[in-house]
C-alpha positions as CSV (number, residue, x, y, z in Angstrom):
1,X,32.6,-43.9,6.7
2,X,32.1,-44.3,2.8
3,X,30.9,-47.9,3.6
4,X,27.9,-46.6,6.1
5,X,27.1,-43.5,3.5
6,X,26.5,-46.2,0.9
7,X,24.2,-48.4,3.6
8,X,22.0,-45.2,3.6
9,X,21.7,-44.6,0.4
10,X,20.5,-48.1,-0.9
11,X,18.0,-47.9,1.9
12,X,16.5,-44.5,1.0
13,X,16.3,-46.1,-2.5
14,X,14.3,-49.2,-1.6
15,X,12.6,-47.4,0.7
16,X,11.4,-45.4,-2.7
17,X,11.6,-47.6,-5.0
18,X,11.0,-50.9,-3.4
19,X,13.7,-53.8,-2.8
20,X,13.8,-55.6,-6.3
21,X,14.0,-51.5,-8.3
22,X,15.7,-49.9,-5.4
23,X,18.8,-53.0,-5.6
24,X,19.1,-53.1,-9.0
25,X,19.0,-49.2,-8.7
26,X,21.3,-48.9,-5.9
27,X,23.9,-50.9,-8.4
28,X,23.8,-48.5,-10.9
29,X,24.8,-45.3,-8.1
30,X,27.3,-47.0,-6.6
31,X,28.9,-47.4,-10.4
32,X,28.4,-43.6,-10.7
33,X,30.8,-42.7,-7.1
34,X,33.3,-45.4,-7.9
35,X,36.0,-43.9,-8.0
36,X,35.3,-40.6,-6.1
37,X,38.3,-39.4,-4.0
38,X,38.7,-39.8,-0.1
39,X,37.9,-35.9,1.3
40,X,39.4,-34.6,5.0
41,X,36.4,-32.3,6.5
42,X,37.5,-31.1,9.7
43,X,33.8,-30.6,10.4
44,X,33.3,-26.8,10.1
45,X,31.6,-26.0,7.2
46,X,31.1,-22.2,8.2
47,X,32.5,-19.2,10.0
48,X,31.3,-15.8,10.7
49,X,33.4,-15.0,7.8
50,X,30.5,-17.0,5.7
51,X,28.4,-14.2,3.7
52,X,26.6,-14.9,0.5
53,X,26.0,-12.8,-2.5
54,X,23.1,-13.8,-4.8
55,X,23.3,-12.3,-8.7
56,X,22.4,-13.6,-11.9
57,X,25.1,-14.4,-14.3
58,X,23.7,-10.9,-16.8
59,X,23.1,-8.4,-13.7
60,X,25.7,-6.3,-14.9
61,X,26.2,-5.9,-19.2
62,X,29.1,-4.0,-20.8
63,X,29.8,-4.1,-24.6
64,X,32.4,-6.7,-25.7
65,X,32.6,-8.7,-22.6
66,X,30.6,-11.9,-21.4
67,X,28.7,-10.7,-18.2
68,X,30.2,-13.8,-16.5
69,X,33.6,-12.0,-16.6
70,X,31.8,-8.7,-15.7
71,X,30.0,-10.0,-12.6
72,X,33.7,-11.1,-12.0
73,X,35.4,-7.5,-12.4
74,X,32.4,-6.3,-9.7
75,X,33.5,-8.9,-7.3
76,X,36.9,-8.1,-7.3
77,X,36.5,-4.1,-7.7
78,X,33.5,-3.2,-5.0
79,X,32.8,-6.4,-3.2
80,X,36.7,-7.9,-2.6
81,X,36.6,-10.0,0.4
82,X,33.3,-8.4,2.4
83,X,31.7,-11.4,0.7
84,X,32.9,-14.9,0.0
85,X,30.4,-17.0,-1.2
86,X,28.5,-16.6,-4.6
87,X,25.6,-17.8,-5.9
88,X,25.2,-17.6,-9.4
89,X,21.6,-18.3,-10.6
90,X,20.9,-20.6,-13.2
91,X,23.3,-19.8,-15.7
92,X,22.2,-22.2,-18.3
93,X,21.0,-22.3,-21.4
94,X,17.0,-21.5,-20.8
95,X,13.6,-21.0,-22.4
96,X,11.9,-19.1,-19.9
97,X,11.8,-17.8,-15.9
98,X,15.3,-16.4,-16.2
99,X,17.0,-19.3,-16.1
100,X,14.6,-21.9,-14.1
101,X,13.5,-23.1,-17.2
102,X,16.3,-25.3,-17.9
103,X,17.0,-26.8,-21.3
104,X,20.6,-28.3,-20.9
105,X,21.6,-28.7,-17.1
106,X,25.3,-29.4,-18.0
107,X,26.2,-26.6,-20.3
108,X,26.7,-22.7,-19.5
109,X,24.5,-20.7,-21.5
110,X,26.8,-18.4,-24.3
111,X,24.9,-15.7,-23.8
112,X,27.0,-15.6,-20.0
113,X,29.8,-17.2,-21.2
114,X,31.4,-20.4,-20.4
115,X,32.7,-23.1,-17.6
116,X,36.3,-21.5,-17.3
117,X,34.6,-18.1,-17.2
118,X,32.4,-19.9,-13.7
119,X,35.6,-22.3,-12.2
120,X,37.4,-18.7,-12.6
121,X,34.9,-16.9,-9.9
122,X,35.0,-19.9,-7.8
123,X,39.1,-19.2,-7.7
124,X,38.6,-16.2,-5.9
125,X,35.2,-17.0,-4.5
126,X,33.0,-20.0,-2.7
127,X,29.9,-21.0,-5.4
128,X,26.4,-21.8,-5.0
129,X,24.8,-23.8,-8.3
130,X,21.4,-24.5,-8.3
131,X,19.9,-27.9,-8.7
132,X,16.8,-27.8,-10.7
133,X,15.7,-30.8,-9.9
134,X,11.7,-30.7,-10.3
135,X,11.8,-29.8,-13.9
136,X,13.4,-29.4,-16.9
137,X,12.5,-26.6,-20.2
138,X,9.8,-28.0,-22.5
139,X,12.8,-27.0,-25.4
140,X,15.0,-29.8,-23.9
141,X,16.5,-32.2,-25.7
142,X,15.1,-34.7,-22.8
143,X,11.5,-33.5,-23.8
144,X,11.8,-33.6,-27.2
145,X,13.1,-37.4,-27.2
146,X,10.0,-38.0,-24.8
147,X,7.6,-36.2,-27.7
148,X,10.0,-38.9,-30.3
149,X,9.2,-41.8,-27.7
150,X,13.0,-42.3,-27.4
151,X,13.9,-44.1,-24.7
152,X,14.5,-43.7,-21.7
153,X,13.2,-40.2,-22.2
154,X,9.6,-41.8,-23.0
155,X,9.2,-42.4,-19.7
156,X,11.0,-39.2,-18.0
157,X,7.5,-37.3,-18.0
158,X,4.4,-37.6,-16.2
159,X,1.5,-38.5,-17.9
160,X,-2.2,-37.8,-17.2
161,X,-5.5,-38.5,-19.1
162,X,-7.1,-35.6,-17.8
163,X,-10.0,-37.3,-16.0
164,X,-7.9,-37.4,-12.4
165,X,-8.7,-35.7,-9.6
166,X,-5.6,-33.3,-8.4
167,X,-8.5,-30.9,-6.6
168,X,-5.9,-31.7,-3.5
169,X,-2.5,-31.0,-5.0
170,X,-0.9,-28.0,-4.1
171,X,-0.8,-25.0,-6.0
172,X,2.2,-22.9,-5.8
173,X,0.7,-20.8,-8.9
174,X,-2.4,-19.9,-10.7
175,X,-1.3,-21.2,-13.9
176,X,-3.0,-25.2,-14.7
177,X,-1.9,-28.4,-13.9
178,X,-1.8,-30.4,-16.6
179,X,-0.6,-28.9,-19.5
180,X,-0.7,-30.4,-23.4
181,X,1.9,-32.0,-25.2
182,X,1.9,-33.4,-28.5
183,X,3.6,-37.1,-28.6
184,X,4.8,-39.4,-31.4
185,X,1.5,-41.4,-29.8
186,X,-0.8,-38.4,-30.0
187,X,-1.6,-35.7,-27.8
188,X,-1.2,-36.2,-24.2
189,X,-1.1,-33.9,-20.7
190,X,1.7,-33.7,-18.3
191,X,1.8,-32.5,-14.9
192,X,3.5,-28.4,-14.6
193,X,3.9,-27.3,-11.4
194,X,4.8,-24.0,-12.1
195,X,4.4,-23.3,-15.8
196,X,3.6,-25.1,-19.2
197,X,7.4,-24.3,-20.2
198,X,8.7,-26.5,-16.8
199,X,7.4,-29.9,-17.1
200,X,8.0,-31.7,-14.4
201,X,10.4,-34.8,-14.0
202,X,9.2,-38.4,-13.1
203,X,11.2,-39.2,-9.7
204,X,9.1,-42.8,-9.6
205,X,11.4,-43.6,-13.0
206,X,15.1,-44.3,-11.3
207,X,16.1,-43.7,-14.8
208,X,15.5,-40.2,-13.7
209,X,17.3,-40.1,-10.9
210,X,20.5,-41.2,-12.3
211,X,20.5,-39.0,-15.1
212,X,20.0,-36.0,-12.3
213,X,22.9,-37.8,-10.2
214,X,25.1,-37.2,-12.9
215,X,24.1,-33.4,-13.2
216,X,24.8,-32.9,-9.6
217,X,28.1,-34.8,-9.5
218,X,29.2,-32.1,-12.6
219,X,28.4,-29.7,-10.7
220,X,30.8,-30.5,-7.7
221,X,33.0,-31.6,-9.5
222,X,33.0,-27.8,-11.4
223,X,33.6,-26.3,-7.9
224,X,30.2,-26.2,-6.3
225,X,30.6,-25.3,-2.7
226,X,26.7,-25.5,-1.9
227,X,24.0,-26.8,-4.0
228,X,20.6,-25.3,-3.8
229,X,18.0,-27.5,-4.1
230,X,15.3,-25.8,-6.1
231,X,11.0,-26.5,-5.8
232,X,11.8,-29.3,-4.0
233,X,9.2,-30.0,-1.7
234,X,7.3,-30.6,-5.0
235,X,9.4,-33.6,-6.2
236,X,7.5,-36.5,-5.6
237,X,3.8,-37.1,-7.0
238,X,1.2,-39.2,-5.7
239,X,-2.5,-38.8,-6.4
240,X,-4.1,-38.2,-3.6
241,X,-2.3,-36.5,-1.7
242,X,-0.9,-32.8,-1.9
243,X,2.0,-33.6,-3.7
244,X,4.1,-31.3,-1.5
245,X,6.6,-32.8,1.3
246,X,6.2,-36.2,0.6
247,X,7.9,-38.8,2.5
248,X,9.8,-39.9,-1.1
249,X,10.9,-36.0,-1.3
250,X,12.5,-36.2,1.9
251,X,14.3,-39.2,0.8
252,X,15.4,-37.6,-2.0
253,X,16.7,-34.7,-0.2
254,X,18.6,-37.6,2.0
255,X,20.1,-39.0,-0.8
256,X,21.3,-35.9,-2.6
257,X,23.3,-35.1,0.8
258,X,24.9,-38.7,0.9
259,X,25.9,-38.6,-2.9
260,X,27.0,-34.9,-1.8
261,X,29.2,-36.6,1.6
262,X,30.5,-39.0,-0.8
263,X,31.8,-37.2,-3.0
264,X,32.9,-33.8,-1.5
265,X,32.4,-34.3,2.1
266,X,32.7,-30.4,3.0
267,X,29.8,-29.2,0.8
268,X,26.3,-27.9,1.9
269,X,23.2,-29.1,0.9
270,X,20.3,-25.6,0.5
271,X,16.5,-26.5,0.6
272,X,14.4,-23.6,-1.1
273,X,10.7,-24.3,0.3
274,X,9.0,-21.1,0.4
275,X,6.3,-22.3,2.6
276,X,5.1,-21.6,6.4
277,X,7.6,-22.1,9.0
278,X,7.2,-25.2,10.4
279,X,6.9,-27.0,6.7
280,X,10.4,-25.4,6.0
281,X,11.9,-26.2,8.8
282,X,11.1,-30.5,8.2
283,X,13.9,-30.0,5.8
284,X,16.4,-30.4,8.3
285,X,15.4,-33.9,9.1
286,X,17.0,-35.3,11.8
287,X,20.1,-33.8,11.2
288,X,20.2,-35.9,7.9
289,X,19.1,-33.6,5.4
290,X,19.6,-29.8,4.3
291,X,22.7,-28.4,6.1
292,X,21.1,-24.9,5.6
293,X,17.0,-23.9,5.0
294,X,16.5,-20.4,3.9
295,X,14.8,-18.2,6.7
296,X,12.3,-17.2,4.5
297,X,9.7,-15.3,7.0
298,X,12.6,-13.2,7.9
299,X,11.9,-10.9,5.0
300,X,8.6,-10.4,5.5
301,X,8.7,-10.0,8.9
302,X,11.5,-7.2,8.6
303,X,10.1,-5.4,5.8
304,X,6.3,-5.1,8.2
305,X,8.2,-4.2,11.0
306,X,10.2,-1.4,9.3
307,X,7.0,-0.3,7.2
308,X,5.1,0.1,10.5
309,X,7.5,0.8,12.7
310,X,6.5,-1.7,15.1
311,X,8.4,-5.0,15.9
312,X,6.0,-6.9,17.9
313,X,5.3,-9.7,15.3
314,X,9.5,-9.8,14.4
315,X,10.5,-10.1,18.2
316,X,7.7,-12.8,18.8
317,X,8.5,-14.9,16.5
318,X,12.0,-14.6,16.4
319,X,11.6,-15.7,20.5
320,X,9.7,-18.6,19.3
321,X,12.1,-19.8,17.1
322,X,13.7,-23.0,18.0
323,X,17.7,-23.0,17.2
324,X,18.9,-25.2,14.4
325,X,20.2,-28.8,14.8
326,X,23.1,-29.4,15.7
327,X,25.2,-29.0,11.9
328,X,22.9,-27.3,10.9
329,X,22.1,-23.4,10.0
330,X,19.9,-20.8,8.2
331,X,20.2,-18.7,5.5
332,X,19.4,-15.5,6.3
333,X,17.4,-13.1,3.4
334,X,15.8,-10.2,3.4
335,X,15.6,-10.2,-0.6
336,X,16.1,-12.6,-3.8
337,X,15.3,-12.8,-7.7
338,X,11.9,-13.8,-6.4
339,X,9.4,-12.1,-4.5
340,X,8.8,-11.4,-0.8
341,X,7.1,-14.5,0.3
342,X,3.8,-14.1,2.4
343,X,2.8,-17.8,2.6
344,X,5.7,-18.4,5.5
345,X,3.6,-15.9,7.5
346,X,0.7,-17.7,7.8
347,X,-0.2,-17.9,11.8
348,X,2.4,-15.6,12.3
349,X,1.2,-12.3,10.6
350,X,-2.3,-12.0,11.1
351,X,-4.3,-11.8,7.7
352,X,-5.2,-7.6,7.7
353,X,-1.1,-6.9,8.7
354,X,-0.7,-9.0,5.5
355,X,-3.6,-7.2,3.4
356,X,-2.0,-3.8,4.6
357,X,1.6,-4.5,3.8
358,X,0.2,-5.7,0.4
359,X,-1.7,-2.3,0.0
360,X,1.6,-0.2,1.0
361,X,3.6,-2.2,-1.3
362,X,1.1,-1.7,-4.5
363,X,1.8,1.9,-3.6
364,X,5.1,2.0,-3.0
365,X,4.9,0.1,-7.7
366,X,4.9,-3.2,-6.7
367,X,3.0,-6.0,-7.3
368,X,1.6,-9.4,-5.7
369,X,1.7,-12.7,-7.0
370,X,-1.6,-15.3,-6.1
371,X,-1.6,-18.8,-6.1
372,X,-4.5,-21.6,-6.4
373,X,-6.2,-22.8,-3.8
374,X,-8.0,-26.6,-3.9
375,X,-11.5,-24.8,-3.3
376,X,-11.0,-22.3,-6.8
377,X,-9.7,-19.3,-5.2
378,X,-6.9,-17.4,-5.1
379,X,-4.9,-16.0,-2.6
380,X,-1.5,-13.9,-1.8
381,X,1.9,-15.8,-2.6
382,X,4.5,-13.2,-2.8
383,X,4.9,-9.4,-3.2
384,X,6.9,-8.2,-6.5
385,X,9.4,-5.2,-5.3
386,X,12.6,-4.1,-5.3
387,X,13.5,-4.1,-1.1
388,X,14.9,-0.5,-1.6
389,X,12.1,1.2,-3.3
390,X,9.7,-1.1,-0.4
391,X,11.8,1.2,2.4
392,X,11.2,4.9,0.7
393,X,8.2,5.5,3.2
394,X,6.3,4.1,6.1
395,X,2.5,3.1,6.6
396,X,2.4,6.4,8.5
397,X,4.0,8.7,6.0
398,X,2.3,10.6,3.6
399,X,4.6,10.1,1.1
400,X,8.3,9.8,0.7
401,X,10.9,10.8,3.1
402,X,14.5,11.2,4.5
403,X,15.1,8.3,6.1
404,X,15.2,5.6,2.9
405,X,19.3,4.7,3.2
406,X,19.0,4.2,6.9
407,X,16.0,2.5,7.0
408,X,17.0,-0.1,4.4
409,X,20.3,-0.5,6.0
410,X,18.4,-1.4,9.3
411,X,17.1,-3.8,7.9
412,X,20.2,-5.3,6.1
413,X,21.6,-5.1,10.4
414,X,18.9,-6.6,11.6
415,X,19.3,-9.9,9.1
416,X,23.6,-9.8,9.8
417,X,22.4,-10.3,13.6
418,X,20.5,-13.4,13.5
419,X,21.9,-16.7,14.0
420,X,23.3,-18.2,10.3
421,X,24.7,-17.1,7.7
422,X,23.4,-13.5,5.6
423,X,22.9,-13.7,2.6
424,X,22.1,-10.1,0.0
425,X,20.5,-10.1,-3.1
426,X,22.8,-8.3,-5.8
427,X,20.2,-5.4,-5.9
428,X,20.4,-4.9,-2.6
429,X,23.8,-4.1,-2.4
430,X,23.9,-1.4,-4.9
431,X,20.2,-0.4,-3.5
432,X,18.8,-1.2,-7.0
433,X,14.8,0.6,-7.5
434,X,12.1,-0.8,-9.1
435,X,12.3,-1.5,-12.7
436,X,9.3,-1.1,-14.3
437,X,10.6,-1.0,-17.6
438,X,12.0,-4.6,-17.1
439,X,8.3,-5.6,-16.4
440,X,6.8,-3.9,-19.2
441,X,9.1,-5.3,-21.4
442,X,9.0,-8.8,-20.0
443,X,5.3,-9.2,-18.8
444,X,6.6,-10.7,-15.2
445,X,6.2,-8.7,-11.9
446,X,9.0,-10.4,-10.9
447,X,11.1,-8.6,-13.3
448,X,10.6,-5.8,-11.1
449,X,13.9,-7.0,-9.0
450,X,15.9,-8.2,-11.8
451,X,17.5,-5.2,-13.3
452,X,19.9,-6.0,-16.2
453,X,22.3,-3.1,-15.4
454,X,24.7,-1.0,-17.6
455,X,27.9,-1.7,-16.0
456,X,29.4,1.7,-17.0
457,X,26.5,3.8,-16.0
458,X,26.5,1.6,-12.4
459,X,30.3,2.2,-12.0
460,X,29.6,6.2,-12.3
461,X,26.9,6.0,-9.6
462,X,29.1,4.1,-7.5
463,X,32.1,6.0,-8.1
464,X,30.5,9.0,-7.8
465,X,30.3,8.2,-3.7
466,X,27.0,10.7,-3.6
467,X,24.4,8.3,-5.0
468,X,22.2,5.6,-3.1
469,X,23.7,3.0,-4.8
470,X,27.4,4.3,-3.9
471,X,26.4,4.8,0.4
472,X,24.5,1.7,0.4
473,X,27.2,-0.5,-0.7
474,X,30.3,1.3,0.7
475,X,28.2,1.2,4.2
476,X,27.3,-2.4,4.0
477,X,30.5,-3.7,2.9
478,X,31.9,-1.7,5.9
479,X,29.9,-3.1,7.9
480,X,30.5,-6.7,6.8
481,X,34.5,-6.4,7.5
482,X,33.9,-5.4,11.2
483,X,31.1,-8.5,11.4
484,X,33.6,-11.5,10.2
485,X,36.3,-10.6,12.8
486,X,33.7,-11.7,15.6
487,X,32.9,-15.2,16.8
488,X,29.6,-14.1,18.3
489,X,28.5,-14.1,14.6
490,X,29.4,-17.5,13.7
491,X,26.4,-19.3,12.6
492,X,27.0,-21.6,15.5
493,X,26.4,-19.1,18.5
494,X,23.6,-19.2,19.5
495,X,21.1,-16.1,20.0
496,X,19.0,-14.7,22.5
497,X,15.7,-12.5,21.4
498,X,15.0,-9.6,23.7
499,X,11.8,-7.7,23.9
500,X,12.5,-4.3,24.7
501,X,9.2,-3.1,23.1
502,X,7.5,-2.5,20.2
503,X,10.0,0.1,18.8
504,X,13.1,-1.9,18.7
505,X,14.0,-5.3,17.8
506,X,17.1,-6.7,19.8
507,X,18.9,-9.6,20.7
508,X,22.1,-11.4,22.2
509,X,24.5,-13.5,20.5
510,X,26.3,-15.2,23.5
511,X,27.2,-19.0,24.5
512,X,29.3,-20.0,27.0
513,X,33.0,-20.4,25.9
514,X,32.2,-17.0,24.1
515,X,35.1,-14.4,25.8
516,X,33.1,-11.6,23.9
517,X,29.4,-11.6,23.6
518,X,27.6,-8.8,21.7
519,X,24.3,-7.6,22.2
520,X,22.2,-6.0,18.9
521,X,19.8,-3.4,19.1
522,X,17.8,-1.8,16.2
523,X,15.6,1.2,16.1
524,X,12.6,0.9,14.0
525,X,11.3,4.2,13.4
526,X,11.7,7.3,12.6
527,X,12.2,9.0,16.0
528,X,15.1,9.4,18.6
529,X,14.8,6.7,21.4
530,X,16.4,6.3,24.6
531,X,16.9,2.5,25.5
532,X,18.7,2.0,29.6
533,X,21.8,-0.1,28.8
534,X,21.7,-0.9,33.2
535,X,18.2,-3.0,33.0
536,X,19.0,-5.6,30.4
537,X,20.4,-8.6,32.1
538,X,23.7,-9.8,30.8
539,X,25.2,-6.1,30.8
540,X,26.3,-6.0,34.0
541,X,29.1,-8.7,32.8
542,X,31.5,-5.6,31.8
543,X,32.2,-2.6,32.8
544,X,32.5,-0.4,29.4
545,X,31.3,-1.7,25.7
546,X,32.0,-0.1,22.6
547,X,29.5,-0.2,19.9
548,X,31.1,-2.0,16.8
549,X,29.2,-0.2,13.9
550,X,30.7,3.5,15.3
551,X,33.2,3.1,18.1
552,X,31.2,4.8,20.0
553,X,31.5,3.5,24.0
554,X,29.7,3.6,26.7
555,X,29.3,2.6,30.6
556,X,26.8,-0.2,31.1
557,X,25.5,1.9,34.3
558,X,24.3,4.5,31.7
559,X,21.2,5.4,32.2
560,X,19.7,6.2,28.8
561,X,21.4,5.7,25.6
562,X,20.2,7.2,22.4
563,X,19.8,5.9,19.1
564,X,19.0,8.2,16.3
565,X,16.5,7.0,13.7
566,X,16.5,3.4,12.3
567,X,20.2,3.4,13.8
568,X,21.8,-0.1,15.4
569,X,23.9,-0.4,17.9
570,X,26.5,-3.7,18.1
571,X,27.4,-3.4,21.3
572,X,31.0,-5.5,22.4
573,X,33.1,-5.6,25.6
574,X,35.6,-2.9,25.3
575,X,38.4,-5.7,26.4
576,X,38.5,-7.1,22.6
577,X,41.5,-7.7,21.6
578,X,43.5,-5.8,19.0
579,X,40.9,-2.6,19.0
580,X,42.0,-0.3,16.7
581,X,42.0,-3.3,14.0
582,X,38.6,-4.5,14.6
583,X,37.3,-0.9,13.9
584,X,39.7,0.4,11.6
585,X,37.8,1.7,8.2
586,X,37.7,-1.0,5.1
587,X,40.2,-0.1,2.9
588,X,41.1,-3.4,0.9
């Protein structure tokens, strides 16, 4: 098995590098997994017991403690085992973009605290680390040899004159190109994807590649369950071209989930691409690259749908969606330290829903982030809001309203429903605002949905049990202890999209060795609806279900069954198994 993992990877690196570079290249990675230890995978690498939590390493601040060991007191005080994956965003030392900015990749920044103070969440909890792979801080000691011509750095960089034309390379920002640097040889530009603080790394150098090899094997070997493979569908450059989801990138992704094989055979490989659909979903290869893609039109797709009240573009695409390869799964989101996404909409959400949503969402204080387009203009990249404040009213409402907790935990439902495996933002699970002080202070719209929060003052809002912040999260971890019990959420089961109109957004999760199929359903507005249980096909199967979110049951010759406002309904055969366990209250 090792033996064909190495084949692989010394043809994806002549395949980049050519066969005289990618040999000698090749030599030098198979020095670098010498050694690495023989790993049993019984090959499940996920359960429905698979959730994720995403947080920065400073969400939660209390005097005389490192937040690393705060975030870990949260965990184990208000999350326990609802949740058993985390990923911790960069928590290295930085210059800029909270943390993607990266100016050491194999140190913990002290501000957080330390390595134990990490490999000690990852005793009680699954981590996620991510890979920064496209770029590194303009403070790092790797750029600041380059600046020195010290090699190998001196070549770690890519260098323009100025005079190219990149009129065709894709712009994820607004921000330039080619940015200035000032060299032991003079001044000199260098290619910045996304700021002039990230200069990006030189993939056609090997040299880079090993020194990023060794980065990734630290992390692993520092407990990293799944490694999230950050901007990479920018990785590889060629003039030219569009520079984005180049044949070399998917090579590289290839590689990276050998190495990973290799090494720790039960670990998952993450793409991040926010870009439309189809692009994003190339990054499963043939089965031979990311384990898991994020689902990124899911948010935006849930948030219009809730915000009009009408599911018609949600249940069409979700139809439309083909399932995932075989090994293969997504990640689920509804919300993350970056924006809402509006690129993976494009063909899906036609351009006025899109203009509209933007509209509510500047009303509702958030913001929208453009990028460049090869032609000069600028269009919509993402929408700056906290996903709680985005659900306080409706395109219809004149203002405010009652409904904000159930609406947002709709659409919390809707995302533990679809096939993979869910994954909440922090500051959606304490139902987090908008900070507009943060983006004052910082001059970033994304800072709108990275709240820095007082721990104490947090722990009386929960505590309390008659805030937001304390409903949302005792509901959702609730909800999350009935969910794992049940195989029809294992990433694996496959689901079935229903469309039972423009009011409700609904689907099966059923396969055929499945004893216990359940069927989802999910009111999207603000009104009482009746739904007939006796004309969806597959019903007929049993005679009585229960719905797992209340225990409520009821006969599948039922005529009409009502849902209240934005209420779901997990409907299961009453002939589960050991009843009163599945539904008993969380108490852990």
């Amino acid at each position: 098995m090792k033996q064909a993992i190495l084949n692989q990877i010394k043809d994806r690196l002549v395949f980049c590098y050519g066969d005289t570079v990618g040999q000698e290249t090749f030599e030098r990675v198979s020095e670098l997994l010498a050694g690495s230890a023989d790993g049993d995978f019984n090959d499940s690498r996920w359960s429905q017991e698979d959730v994720l939590l995403i947080t920065y390493g400073d969400t939660f601040l209390r005097d005389g403690e490192k937040p690393l060991e705060t975030l870990h007191d949260f965990l184990k005080t208000h999350v326990k085992k609802a949740i058993n994956n985390v990923h911790i965003l960069p928590f290295f030392p930085y210059s800029s973009d909270d943390g993607f900015s990266v100016i050491d990749y194999q140190q913990v920044n002290p501000d957080l605290g330390d390595w134990p103070d990490v490999e000690k969440i990852g005793e009680d909890y699954h981590l996620m680390f991510d890979f920064v792979v496209n770029h590194i801080s303009r403070e790092s000691l790797w750029f600041t040899h380059y600046k020195a011509d010290n090699p190998p750095y001196n070549k770690f960089f890519i260098e323009m004159k100025g005079d190219e034309d990149v009129s065709q390379v894709t712009r994820p920002r607004n921000t330039p190109l080619l940015v200035p640097a000032y060299t032991h040889h003079g001044r000199t530009l260098v290619w910045a994807t996304f700021s002039a603080d990230q200069i990006d790394l030189n993939f056609k150098n090997p040299d880079v590649l090993i020194k990023m090899l060794e980065v990734l094997l630290l992390y692993l070997q520092k407990g990293a369950r799944i490694i999230r493979l950050d901007a990479i569908a920018f990785l590889w450059k060629e003039l030219g071209t569009k520079c984005i989801h180049l044949p070399q990138t998917h090579e590289m992704v290839k590689l990276f989930r050998d190495v990973m094989s290799f090494v720790k055979p039960e670990s998952i490989l993450l793409t991040e691409t926010n870009v439309p659909h189809a692009e994003n979903l190339s990054y499963f290869g043939h089965q031979d690259e990311a384990h898991m893609v994020y689902q990124f039109a899911l948010a935006p797709l849930v948030l219009h749908a809730l915000h009009r009240g009408e599911g018609n573009y949600l249940t069409d695409w979700a139809m439309s969606l083909e399932p995932p390869p075989k090994g293969c799964t997504f990640l689920n989101f509804t919300a993350s330290h970056d924006g809402i996404g509006v690129r993976p909409v494009e063909g899906i959400l036609p351009e006025r829903e899109v203009e509209d949503l933007i509209t509510s969402m500047h009303r509702l204080g958030g913001f929208v982030t453009t990028k460049s387009n090869p032609d000069g203009s600028e269009s919509p990249y993402e929408i700056n809001i906290a996903l709680f404040s985005a659900c306080r009213e409706t395109y219809h409402s004149n203002g405010p309203d009652q409904w904000q907790v159930d609406r947002f935990i709709c659409s919390q439902n809707i995302m533990m429903t679809l096939q993979g495996i869910p994954a909440f933002y922090i500051h959606s699970l304490v139902a987090t605002p908008n900070d507009l002080q943060g983006v004052e202070q910082t001059g970033r719209t994304r800072s709108i949905n990275r709240r820095r929060w007082d721990y104490e003052y947090l722990l009386a809002l929960v505590d309390s049990g008659r805030t937001s912040n304390a409903e949302v999260l005792k509901r959702i971890t609730n909800i999350l202890q009935r969910r794992k019990k049940h195989k029809a959420f294992h990433p694996d089961t496959p689901q079935k999209v229903l469309n039972l109109g423009r009011d409700f957004f609904a689907l099966w999760r059923d396969s055929e060795d499945l004893r216990f199929p359940l069927l989802a359903i999910h009111n999207l507005t603000n009104d009482i609806k009746l739904i007939n249980l006796s004309e969806i096909e597959g019903m007929e199967r049993f005679s009585y279900w229960v719905n797992l979110l209340d225990n409520g049951g009821v006969s599948n010759a039922e005529t009409k069954y009502v849902l209240q406002p934005y209420q779901s309904v997990w409907l299961m055969p009453e002939t589960v198994d050991d009843v009163s366990a599945l539904w008993a209250p969380y108490t852990d």
